[in-house]
DRENPA-3360 file (N, C-alpha, C; in nm, 2 decimals, always signed):
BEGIN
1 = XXXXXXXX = +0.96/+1.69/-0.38/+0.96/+1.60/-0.26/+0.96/+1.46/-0.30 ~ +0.92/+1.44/-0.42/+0.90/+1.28/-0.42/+1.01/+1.24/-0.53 ~ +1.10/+1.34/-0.60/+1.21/+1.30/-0.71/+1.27/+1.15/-0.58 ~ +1.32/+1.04/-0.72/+1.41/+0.99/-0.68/+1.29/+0.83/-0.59 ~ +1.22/+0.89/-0.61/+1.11/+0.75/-0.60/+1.15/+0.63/-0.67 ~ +1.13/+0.54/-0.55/+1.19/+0.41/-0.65/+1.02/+0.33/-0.71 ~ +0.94/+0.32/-0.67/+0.80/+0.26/-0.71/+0.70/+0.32/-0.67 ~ +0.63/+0.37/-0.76/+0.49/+0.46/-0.77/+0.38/+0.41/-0.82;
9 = XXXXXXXX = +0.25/+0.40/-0.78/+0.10/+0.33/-0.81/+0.02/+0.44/-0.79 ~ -0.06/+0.47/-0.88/-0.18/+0.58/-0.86/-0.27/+0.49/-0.90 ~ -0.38/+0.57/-0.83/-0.49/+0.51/-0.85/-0.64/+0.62/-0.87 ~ -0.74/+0.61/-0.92/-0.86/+0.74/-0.93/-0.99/+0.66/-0.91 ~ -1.09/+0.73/-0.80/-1.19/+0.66/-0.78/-1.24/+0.71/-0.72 ~ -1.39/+0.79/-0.77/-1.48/+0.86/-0.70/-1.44/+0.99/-0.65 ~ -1.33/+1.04/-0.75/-1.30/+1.19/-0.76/-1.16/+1.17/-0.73 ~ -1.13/+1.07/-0.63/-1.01/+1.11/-0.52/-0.87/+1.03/-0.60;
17 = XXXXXXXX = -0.82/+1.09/-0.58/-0.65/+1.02/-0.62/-0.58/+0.97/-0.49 ~ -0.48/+0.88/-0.54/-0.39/+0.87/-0.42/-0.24/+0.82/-0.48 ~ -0.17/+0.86/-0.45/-0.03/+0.82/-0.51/+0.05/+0.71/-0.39 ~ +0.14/+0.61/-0.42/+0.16/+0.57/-0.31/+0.31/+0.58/-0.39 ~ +0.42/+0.61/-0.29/+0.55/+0.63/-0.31/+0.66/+0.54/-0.22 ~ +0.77/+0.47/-0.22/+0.84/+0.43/-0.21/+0.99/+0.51/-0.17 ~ +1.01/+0.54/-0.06/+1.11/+0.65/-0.07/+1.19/+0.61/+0.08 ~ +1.33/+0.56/+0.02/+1.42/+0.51/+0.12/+1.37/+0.36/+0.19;
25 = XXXXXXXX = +1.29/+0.37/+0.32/+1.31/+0.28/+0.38/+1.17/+0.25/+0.42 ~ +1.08/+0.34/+0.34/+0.93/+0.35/+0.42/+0.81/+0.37/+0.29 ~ +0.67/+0.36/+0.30/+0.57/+0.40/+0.24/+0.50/+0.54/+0.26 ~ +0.50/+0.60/+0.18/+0.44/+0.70/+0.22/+0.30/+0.74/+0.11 ~ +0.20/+0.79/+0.17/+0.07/+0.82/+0.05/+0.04/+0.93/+0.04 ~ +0.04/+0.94/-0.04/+0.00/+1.12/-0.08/-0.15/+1.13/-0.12 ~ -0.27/+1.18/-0.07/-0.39/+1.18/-0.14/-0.43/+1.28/-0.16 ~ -0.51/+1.34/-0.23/-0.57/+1.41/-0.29/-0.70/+1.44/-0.38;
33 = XXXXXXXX = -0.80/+1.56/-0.40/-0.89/+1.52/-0.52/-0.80/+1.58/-0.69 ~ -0.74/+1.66/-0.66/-0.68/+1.72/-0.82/-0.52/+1.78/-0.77 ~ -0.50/+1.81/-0.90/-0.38/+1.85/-0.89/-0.39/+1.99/-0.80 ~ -0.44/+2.08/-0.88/-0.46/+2.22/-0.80/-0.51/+2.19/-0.58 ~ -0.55/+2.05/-0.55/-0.59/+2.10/-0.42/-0.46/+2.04/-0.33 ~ -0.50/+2.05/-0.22/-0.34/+2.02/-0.12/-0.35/+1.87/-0.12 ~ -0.22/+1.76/-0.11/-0.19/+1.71/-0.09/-0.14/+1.66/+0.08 ~ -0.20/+1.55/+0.12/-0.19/+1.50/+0.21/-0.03/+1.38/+0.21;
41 = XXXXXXXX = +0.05/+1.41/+0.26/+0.16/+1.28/+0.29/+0.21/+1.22/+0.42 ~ +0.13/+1.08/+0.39/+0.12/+1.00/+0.53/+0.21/+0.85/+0.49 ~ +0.32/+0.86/+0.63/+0.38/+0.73/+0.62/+0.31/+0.66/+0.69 ~ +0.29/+0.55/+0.63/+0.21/+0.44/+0.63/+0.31/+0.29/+0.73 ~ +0.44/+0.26/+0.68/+0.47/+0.17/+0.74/+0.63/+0.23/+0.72 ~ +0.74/+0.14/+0.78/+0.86/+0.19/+0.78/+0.97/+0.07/+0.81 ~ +1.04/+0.06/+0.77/+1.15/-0.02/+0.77/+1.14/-0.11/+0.62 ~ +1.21/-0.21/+0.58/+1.25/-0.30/+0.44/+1.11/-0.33/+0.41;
49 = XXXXXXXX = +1.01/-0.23/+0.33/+0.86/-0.28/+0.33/+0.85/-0.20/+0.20 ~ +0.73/-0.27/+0.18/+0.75/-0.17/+0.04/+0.70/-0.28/-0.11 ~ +0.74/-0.38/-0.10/+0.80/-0.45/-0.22/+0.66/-0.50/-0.26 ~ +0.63/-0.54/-0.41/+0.52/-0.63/-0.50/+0.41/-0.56/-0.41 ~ +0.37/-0.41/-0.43/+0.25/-0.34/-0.39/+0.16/-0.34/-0.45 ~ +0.04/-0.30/-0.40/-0.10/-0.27/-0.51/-0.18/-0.18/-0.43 ~ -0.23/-0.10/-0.51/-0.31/-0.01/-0.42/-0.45/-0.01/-0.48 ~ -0.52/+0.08/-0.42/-0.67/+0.04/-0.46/-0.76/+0.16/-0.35;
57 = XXXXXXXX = -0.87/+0.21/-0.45/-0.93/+0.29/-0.31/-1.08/+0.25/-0.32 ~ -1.15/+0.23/-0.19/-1.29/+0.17/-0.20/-1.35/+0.32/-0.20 ~ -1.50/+0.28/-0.14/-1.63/+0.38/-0.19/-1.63/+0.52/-0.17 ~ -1.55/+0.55/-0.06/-1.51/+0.67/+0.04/-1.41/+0.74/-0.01 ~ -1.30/+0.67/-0.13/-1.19/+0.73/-0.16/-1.05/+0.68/-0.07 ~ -1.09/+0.60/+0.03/-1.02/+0.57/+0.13/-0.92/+0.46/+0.02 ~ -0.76/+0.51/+0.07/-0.66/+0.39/+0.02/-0.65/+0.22/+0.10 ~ -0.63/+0.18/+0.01/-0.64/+0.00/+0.07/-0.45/-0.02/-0.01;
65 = XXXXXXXX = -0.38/-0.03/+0.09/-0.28/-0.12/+0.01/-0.22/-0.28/+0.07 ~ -0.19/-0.36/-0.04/-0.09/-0.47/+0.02/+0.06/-0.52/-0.06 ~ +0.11/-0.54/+0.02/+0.27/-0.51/+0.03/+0.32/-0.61/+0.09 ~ +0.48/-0.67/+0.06/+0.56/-0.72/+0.12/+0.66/-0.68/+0.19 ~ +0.69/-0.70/+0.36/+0.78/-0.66/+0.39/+0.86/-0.74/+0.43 ~ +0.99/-0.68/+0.43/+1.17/-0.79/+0.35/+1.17/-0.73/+0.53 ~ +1.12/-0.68/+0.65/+1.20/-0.67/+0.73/+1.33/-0.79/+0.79 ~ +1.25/-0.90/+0.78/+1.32/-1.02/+0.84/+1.34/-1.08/+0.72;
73 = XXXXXXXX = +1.46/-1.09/+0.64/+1.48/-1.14/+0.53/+1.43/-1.31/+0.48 ~ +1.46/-1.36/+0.58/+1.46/-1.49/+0.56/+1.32/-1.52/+0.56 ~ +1.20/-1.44/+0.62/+1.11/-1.44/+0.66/+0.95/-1.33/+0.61 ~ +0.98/-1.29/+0.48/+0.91/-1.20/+0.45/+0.74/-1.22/+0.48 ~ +0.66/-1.12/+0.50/+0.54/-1.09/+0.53/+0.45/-1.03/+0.41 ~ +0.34/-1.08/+0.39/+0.23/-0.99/+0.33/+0.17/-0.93/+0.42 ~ +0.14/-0.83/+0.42/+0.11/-0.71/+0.47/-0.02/-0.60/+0.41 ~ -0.10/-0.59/+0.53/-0.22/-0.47/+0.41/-0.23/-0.35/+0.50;
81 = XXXXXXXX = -0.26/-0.26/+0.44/-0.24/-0.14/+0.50/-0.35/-0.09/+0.47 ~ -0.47/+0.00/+0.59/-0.64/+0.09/+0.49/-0.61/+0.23/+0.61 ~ -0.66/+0.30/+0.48/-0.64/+0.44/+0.55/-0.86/+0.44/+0.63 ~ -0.81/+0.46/+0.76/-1.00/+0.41/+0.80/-1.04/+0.60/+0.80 ~ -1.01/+0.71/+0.76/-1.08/+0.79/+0.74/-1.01/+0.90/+0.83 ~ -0.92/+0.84/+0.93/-0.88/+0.95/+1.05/-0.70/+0.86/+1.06 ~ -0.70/+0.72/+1.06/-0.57/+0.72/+1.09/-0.55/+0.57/+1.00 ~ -0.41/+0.50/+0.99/-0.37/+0.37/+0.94/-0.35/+0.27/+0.99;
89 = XXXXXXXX = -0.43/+0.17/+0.98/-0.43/+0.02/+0.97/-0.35/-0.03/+0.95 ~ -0.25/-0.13/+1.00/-0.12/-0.18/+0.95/-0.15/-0.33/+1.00 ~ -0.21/-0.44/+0.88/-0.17/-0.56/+0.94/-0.11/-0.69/+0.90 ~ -0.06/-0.78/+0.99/+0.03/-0.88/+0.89/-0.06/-0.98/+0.83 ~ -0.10/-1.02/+0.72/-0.17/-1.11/+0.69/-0.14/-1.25/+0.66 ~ -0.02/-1.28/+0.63/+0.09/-1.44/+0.62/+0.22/-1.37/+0.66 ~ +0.25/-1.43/+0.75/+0.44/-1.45/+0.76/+0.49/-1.54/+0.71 ~ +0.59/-1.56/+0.63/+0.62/-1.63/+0.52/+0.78/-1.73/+0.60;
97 = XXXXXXXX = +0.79/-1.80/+0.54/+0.95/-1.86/+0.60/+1.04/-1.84/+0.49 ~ +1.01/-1.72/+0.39/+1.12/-1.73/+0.26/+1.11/-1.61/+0.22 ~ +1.20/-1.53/+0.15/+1.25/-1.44/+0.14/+1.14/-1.39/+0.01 ~ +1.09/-1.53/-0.09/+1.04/-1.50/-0.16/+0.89/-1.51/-0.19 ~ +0.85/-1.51/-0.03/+0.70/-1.50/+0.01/+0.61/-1.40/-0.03 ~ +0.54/-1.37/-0.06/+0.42/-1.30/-0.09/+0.48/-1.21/-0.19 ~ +0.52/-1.26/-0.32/+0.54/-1.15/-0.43/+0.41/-1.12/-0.52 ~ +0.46/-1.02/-0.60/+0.30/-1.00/-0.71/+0.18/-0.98/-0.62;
105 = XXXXXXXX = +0.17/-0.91/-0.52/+0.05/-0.89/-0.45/-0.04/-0.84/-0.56 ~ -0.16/-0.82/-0.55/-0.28/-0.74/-0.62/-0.39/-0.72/-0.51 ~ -0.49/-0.64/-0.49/-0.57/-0.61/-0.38/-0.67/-0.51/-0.47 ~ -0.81/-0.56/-0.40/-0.93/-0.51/-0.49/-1.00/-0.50/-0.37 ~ -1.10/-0.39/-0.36/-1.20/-0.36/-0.29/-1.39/-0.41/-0.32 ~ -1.41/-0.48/-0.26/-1.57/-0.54/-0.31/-1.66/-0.40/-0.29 ~ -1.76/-0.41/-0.34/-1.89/-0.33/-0.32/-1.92/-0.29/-0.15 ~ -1.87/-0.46/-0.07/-1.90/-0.37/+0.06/-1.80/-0.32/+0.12;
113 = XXXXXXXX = -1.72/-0.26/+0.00/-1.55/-0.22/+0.08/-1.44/-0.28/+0.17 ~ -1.46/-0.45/+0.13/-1.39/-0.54/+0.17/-1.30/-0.55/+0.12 ~ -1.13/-0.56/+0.13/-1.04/-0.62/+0.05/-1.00/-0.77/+0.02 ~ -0.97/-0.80/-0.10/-0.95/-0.91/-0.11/-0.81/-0.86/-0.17 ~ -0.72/-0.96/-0.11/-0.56/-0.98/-0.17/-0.51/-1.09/-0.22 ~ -0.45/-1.12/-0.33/-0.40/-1.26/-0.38/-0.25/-1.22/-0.38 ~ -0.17/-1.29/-0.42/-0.05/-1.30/-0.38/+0.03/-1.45/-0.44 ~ +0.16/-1.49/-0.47/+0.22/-1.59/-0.51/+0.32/-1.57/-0.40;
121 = XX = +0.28/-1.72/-0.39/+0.36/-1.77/-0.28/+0.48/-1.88/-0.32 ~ +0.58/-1.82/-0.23/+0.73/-1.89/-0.25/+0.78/-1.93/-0.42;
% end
């Protein structure tokens, strides 16, 4: 199901894995504790999104990602996405006026399971 992935980030923390995949036109996360147990795959966001990702899981296992999305080309967005335990968070955090707004994201989770995101701008 996942052949043919164009950008893949795993990450391990506190037992739990989570794969984040890149497939066509959308994000999708796959979580899990091990290889042998079931695999969960959740689209996360959808349309030209995707780009200069980072993922990260805080205390719970829970995924934290931030991303750029190319939806409005001229106009690209930094973007963070947190899985809250039952469903996904999707929000914009700068809208950019350049195509080459918010690349190289990185995203870290604090002790109180805050994200912090840095990013290079234009």
């Amino acid at each position: 199901m996942l052949s043919g992935d164009v950008e893949r980030a795993r990450v391990r923390a506190t037992g739990a894995l989570a794969t984040l995949c890149l497939l066509g036109w959308g994000w999708f996360v796959a979580t899990g504790t091990s290889a042998a147990e079931t695999w969960y795959i959740y689209t996360v966001d959808s349309a030209n999104v995707g780009y200069y990702s980072s993922l990260t899981l805080d205390s719970y296992g829970h995924p934290h990602i931030s991303y750029q999305d190319q939806t409005i080309p001229a106009a690209s967005a930094l973007k963070y996405a947190a899985w809250t335990g039952t469903s996904w968070t999707v929000q914009t955090v700068h809208q950019g006026t350049c195509a080459s707004h918010a690349v190289d994201t990185s995203i870290a989770v604090d002790g109180s399971d805050h994200a912090h995101i840095s990013y290079k701008y234009g």
